[in-house]
Every structure is written in C-alpha cells, then in structure tokens.
N, C-alpha and C positions, 0 to 999 in steps of 0.2 A: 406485598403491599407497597404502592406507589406513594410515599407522602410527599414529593416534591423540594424535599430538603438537599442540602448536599451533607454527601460525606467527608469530615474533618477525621480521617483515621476512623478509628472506630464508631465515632460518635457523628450522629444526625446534626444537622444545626443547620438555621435558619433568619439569619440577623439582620439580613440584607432589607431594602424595601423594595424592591425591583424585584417586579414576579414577571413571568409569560406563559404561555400555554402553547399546545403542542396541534399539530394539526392533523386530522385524518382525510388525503387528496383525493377520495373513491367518495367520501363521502361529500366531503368540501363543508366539511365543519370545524369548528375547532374541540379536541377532546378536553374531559373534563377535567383534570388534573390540573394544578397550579404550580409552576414550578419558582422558587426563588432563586435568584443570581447570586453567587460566592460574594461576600464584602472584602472589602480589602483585610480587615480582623480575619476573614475564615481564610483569605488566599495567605496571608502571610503565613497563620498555624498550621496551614496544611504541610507547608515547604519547610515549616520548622522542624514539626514531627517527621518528614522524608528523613531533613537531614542526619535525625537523631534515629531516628531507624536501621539508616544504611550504615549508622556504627557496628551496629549488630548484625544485620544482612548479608552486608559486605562477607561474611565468616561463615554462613548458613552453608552444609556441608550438599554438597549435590544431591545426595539423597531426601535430604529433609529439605528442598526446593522440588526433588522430583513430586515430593509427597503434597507439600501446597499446589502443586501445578493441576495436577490428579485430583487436587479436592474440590478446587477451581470448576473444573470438568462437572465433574459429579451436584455441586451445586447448580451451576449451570442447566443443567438437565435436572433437579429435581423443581425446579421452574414452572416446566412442563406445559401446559395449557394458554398460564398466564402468562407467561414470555412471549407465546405466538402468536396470542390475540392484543397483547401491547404493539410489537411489534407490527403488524397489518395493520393495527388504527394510526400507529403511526409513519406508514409508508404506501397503502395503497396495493401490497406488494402480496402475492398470491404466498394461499399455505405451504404452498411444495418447497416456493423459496425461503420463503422463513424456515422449514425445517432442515433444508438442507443448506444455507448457510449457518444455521446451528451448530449441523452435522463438521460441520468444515472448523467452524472454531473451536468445537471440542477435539478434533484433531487435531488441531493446531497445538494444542495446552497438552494435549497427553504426547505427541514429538518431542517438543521442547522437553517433556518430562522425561523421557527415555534419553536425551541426550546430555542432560546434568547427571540423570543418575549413573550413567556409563563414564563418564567425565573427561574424555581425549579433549572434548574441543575445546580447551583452556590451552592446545598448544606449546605444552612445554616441550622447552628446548633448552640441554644441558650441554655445558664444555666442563668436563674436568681440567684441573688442573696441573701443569706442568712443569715444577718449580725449578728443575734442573734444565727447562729450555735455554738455549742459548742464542745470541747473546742477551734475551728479555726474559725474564720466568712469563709463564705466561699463568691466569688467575683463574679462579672456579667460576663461571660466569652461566646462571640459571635466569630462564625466562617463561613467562607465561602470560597471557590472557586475565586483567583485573576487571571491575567495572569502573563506570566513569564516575559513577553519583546519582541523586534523584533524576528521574527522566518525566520529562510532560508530554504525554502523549494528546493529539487532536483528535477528537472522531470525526468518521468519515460519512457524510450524508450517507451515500448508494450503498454503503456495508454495515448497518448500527450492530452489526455483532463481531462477522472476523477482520472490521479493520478497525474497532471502534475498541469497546470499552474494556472487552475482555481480550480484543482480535492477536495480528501479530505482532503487533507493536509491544504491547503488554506484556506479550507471555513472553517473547525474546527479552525484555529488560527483565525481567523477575529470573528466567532463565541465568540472564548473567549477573542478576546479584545487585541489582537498580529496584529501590524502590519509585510505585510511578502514580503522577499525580495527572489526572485525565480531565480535561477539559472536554467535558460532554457536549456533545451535537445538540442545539436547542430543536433540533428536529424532530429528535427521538430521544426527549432526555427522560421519558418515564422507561425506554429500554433501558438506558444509562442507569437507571435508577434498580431496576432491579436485577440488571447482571453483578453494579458495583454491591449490593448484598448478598449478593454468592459471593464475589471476590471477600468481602469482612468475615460471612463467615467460615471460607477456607482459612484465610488466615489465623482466625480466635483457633478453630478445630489445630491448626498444625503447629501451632504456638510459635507463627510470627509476627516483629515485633509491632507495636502499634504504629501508627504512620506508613508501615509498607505499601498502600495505597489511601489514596483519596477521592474522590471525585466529585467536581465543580461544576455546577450549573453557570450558563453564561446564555445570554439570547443574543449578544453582539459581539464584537472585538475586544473589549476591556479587559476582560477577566485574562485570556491570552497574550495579551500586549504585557501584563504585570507579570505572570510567569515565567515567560521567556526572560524580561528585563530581569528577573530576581536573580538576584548573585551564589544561591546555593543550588541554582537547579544548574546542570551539567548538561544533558544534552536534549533537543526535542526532536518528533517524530509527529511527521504532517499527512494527510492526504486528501487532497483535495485541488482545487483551483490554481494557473500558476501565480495568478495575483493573492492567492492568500499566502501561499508559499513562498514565493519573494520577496513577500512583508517581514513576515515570521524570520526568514535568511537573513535579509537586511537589519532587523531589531538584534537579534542575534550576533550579528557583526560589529555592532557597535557598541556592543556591554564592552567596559575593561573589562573584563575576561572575555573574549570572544569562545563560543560554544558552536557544538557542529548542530545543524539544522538539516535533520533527512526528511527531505518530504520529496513523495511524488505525486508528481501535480501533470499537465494535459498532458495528452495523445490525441494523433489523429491517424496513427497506428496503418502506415500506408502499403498496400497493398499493390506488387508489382507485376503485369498480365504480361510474361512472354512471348511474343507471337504464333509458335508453333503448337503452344498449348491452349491459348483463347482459339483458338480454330479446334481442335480435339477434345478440349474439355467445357470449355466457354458458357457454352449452354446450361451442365448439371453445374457448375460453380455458382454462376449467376442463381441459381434457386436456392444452394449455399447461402452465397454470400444477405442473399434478404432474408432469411433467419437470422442472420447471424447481425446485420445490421437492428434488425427491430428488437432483439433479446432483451432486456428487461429494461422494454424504451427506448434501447442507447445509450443506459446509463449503465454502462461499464465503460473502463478506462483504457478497455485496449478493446473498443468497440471501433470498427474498418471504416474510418470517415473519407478517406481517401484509395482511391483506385486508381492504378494510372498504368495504359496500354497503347499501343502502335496502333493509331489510325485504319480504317480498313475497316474492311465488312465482318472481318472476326468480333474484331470489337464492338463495331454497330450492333451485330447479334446479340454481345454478351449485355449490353444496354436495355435492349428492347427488353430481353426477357427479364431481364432484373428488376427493371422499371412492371413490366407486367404481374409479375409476383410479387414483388412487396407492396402490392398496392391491395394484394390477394390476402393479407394478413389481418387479423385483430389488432386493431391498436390498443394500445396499452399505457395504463394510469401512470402519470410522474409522478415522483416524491414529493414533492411540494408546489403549491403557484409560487411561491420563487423562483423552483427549478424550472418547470415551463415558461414562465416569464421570459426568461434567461435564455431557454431554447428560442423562443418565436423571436426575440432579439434579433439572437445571434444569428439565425436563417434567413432572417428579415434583411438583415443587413448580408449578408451574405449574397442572398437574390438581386439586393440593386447593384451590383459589382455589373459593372459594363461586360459581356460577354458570358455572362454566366445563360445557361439554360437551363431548364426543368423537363426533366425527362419524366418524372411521376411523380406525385403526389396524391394522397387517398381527399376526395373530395366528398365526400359523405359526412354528415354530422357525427360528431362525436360528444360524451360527455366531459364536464370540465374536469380540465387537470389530466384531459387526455391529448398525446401529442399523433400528430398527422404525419406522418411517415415520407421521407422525400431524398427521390434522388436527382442531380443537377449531373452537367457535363459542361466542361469547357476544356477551349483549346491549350493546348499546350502552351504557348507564345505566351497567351493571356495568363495563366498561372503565373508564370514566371516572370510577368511584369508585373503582379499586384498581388504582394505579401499577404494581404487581406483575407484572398481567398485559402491561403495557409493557416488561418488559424480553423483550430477546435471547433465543432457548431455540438456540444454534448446535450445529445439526444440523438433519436434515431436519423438521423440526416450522413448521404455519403455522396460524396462527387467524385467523376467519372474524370480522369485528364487523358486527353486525346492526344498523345505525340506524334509530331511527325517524323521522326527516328529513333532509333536506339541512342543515337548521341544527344538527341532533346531530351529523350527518358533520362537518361544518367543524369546529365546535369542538372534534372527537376532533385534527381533524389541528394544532388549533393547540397542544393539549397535548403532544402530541408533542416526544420531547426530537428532537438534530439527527440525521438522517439521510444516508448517502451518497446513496439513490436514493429518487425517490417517481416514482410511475407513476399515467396517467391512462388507466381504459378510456374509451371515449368515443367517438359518430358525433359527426363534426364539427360540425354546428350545434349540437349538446349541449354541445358543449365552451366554446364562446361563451357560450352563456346558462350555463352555472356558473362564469365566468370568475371569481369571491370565492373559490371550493374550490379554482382554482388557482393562485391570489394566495397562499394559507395555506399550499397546499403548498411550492411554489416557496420559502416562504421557513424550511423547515425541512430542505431538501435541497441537496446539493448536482450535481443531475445529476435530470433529469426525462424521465421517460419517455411514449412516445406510445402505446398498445397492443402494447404491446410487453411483453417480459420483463427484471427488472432485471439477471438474472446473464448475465454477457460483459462486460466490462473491454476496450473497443476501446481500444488502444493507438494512438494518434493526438495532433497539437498541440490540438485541441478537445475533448477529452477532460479531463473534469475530474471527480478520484476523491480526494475530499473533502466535507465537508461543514461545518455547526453543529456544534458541542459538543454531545455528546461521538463524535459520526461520527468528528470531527478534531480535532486541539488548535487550528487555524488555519484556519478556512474560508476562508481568499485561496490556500490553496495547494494543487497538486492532488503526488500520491503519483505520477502515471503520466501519460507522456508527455514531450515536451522542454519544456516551461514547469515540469515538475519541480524543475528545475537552479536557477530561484527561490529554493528554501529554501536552498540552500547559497553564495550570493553575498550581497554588501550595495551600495550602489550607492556610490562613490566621486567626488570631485571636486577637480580639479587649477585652480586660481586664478594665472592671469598665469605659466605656467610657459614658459620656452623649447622652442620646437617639439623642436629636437634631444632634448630628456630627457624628453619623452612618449611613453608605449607606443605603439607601432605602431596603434592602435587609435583615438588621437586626433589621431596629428598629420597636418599640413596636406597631405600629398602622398595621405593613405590608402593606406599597400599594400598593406593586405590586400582593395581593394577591397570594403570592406564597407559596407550602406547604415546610414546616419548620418542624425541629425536635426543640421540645421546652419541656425542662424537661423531655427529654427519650420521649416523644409521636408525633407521625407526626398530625401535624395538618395546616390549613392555615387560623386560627382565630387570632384576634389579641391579645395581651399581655394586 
C-alpha cells in the first residue's frame, strides 16, 4: 500500500505541507498518489535515530546482517504484482525490465548477504608481537575494515530498484554495518515507498535496531542539501547527473567535517574503431552498436555516445549502416518530460555546434515522452576544438568522430574528460601494434572493453563501475559489486590489546573462521 508518507525509522509520518505527485511518461499523466516532502522535524529524526542505531549495528554479527539482507530480498519479491505495476506507471519502462532489474536487486542483497556471513572481507590483518626485538620491541598490531556511520543514499532516476532504494548503495552500507537514510527519487517515490516497507519489515522480522533505515520523500534539492550538510551523517552515495554530483561533492567538502561523496555521474562511454577491424567487422558492429545505443532510450550510463574511427571508406560504411539501422528501431518512452526535455536540449544544442552533421534521425511521429533516435558525425579537428561536442547528450543519441590519423585518434582520447567505459574494436594483432591508443584509453576509463558493447553492468567481484572524474568522484571505488562495501568502511587498528577484548575478527583462536593476513601469510588457522 502506497500512502505517500515518509519513513522515520519504523514509523510513517507526514508533517511536511509540501506534497507532489509522480508521473506515468507512456501515459503522460500524472498518477494518483500524493506524496509529502520529509520536514526538517522528520529530516532531523531520521538522522537522529541512524545515529542511535548504528550504536547498536555497528556490532550486528555478519550473520545476523546476512539474515536482514535475505529478508530484504524476500520482501522485496513478496511485493510481487504491485511492485511492477508501481514501477511501469512510474517510468514508462516495459514488464521484462521491471522484472529483471528486480531480478538484479535481489541479487544484489542475497551477494552482499553471502559475503558478511562468510566475513574475510573485513580484511584483517595481524602482526604479532615481538617483545625481545632489538633494538625496538616491536607491539601486537591488529587491523580491520569498520563502518563509517549513517550513510544517505540518492536514488537514481533510470534504476528506481538496483540503484535506488533497496539497490547497491544500500545493501553495501547495511553489508558493512551503516545504517542508511534514502532520499527517494520524486520520480518513482511510490516505488521508494514500497521497497522502503520491505526494507522495515525485514528489519522488525530480524530484529534490527530502529532507525537502521529511513526514507524521505523530496520533489527538489532541500531535503538532500540538509542531509549531506548534517553533521552525524558520514558518508553519501550519488548517481546521477555531473551537476547534481558536484553539488552534493562540493556541500560535502565544506561541512567542518568533510565526508567522502561517491557518486557516479556522466558518461559518454567512447567507443574506439581500429582500422583493420571497421574494414572486417564494421558492418555487423554497426547493427551492434544501434541496439545497443537505442536500449532503454539511452538511458543507461555506459550507453556508446561517442565513436571515433580513421577516416575512410571503412568508416563511411560503418556510418551508413548504423545510421540505416537505428533508424530501423522502435523508439522508446523516457522516464520523465524532464528527462526528455533535457535530451531534446542537450541534442539541440549539440546540432547547432558548427560542423556537426546528422547522419540519421527517425523522422516519423512519435508519441509523447518518446525520444527520436540520432546519429551525428564530425570531424576530428572540430571535436577537438569545441569541448562542447564532449559532453553527455543522455538519451539515445551517438556521434561518429572522423580522424584523420592514429595520432588525431590518440590525442582526441587523451582529451577526454574520465569515463566509466572505453571500448576497443580491434583483430588481435591490431591491437598490439596500437598498444599507445590503449595505454590513453585505459587511463581515462575505468572498465575497458574488448569488441564488445559498453551497456551491461555485470554484477560480479571484478566488476568495476567507476571511473576518472567526472565518471566518479573516486576512481579507487567501484558503485557495483561486493568491493562496493569499500566506500562505506575505514580500516582500523587495535595496538597491544588483550585477546579477550578484540572483535571476534581479530583475535587469536578466529571463530569466525575467516582467512586472515597473519605475519605477511594468508591463512584461516588459528594463532
């Protein structure tokens, strides 16, 4: 049941007088639910009860974290129906994908759940002591992996489940021991609304403490501007825009206490045509790459905006057809008339840049809040005189740069601001002998691909969905997967303490049976 309140810990509430409503872009109406915005009385309690929570959290045994994570899950999915039909009135977004970003978030929570209750990745790391070294004794020196404190996590327009309310952000901070208070997407805040009642009632069922989650209704920047600024929250987790993400960084950097701020904000996720392979592959890529550009819109974040190949009739080919095919496609509904707004903008603007061309564009009517699919080409030279045509256009929009060498291509990719994903077409011996183009790339990316397509976010430990600034605020840390849980630990250290009053984690007998660096050697035997 959607009542449009936020959640204060366990409790519903609704004090604010600032309501908004949620919008369905397929329909282009607004649904009927009423949501009200957190008041500053509910933003302060919320962050009270974190603080008072994470007294008690902080100490919740990995198992009895594996167990709320799993219960998470299982909420989650007894949902069922009403999840998927909230969800599609509020995104526009076909049944397959609502089920199977579902599918993805409850993966997410049952990961994270199998990697508390196994418990290595707290990283401990033991020096015994050496009392008789000379000429300095040397002391017992034990380390491990803590949490930081309450975490606030944003939701993410394009993902209202595995980046939002329940998604990776969440389950990595509960993972490590962060209670998190969620600033819900006014876009989908009746989604928000009922994953955060699975999240309350996993916690009541696993008996954790109250405050371990909240979540805030907000339809503008206020309610975010007060959370980040509040002095007991520790760290936040962004994804979205770089200008919302740079706000958020910057608010953040200027608390007395400065906090880390992970967010990952654009891509234009570029895309590099080798010569020997746009001649032998060129063609099937090109019918590749326009699926892969129009996939849900364009509105994914390592969606291919940019392509850039050696001049020539390889290239001209791989154009033609790319342009002929994705014009061959269904277009497909945006998230919101914000979010297309924002596309036609940004294209818009994009199109009047001196030099640009339009190689396709679907000229047929469409319904509202559907976007028109388009590829551009410009030369090289012109790229690289006008920054302009380097930013983002998020939606299904990709441009084509035309170099006239290998050593134009390089230097296009080292101007390049940081990317989540850079991709090499390429037969294998070609790839060697340009091995400089993928030295430049590699170091503007974080995640490189091999013939392949950037959009798919494999969900795995080796999985790394980050990048340079401004991909990420933090290129050491990735958004997805279980080395996620990173950002929200610090690593800690216990000097000459008696075994008895050491966590389970460090001391000498190991119960929890977890493998340990112990005098330089990994091992999970006991001391």
């Amino acid at each position: 049941m959607i009542t449009g309140k936020n959640y204060i810990g366990n409790q519903l509430s609704a004090i604010g007088s600032k309501t908004y409503t949620t919008f369905n872009p397929k329909l282009n109406i607004e649904n009927k639910h009423t949501f009200f915005e957190a008041s500053k009385e509910e933003i302060e309690k919320a962050v009270v009860l974190a603080s008072e929570a994470f007294e008690v959290f902080r100490k919740v045994s990995g198992a009895k974290k594996a167990e709320f994570l799993n219960a998470i899950a299982d909420e989650i999915l007894a949902l069922d129906d009403l999840l998927i039909e909230t969800y599609r009135s509020e995104t526009g977004l076909p049944e397959g994908r609502a089920k199977g970003e579902r599918g993805r978030t409850i993966g997410q929570l049952r990961t994270f759940a199998d990697l508390v209750a196994e418990g290595s990745w707290v990283e401990a790391s033991i020096d015994t002591a050496d009392l008789d070294r000379s000429p300095i004794p040397k002391q017992d020196i034990r380390k491990m992996l803590v949490p930081l404190g309450p975490v606030v996590v944003f939701g993410a327009s394009n993902f209202p489940l595995a980046y939002s309310t329940a998604g990776g952000d969440t389950a990595a901070a509960f993972a490590a021991g962060c209670p998190v208070i969620v600033k819900s997407h006014p876009m989908h805040a009746g989604t928000g609304e009922l994953v955060s009642a699975a999240i309350i009632k996993a916690a009541t069922k696993t008996g954790m403490p109250n405050g371990v989650f909240s979540n805030l209704n907000s339809s503008g920047i206020e309610v975010g501007v007060q959370l980040v600024e509040h002095p007991a929250v520790k760290a936040v987790g962004f994804t979205g825009s770089i200008r919302g993400g740079r706000a958020l960084f910057d608010l953040a950097s200027k608390r007395p206490e400065p906090i880390p701020v992970f967010a990952e904000m654009g891509s234009i996720n570029p895309v590099v045509l080798l010569p020997e392979a746009t001649i032998t592959k060129g063609v099937d890529l090109a019918k590749t790459y326009a699926k892969s550009i129009t996939l849900g819109a364009g509105q994914f974040c390592t969606n291919p905006g940019l392509l850039i190949g050696i001049k020539g009739e390889a290239l001209t080919n791989f154009i033609t057809t790319l342009s002929e095919e994705i014009v061959k496609i269904e277009p497909s509904c945006m998230l919101h008339p914000n979010i297309i707004g924002n596309f036609e903008r940004n294209k818009t603007n994009a199109l009047q840049q001196s030099g640009l061309s339009v190689t396709a564009e679907l000229d047929s009517d469409v319904a509202v809040n559907y976007a028109r699919q388009t590829v551009t080409t410009v030369e090289g030279k012109t790229f690289l005189e006008n920054t302009t045509l380097h930013q983002e256009v998020f939606g299904p929009f990709s441009m084509v740069v035309q170099c006239q060498d290998i050593e134009q291509l390089e230097t296009i990719i080292n101007t390049l601001e940081g990317q989540l994903t850079g991709t090499i077409i390429a037969e294998n011996e070609e790839a060697l002998q340009y091995n400089t183009v993928i030295d430049a790339l590699q170091n503007r990316v974080g995640r490189i691909i091999f013939n392949g397509v950037p959009t798919g976010v494999e969900v795995c430990p080796s999985m790394l969905h980050g990048g340079p600034y401004p991909a990420s605020t933090d290129s050491r840390f990735t958004a997805v997967g279980i080395h996620s849980i990173k950002r929200w630990v610090r690593p800690f250290s216990y000097q000459s303490w008696p075994n008895n009053l050491l966590p389970d984690e460090l001391k000498n007998e190991n119960p929890l049976g977890i493998s340990r660096l112990v005098n330089g050697k990994h091992t999970d035997s006991k001391i």
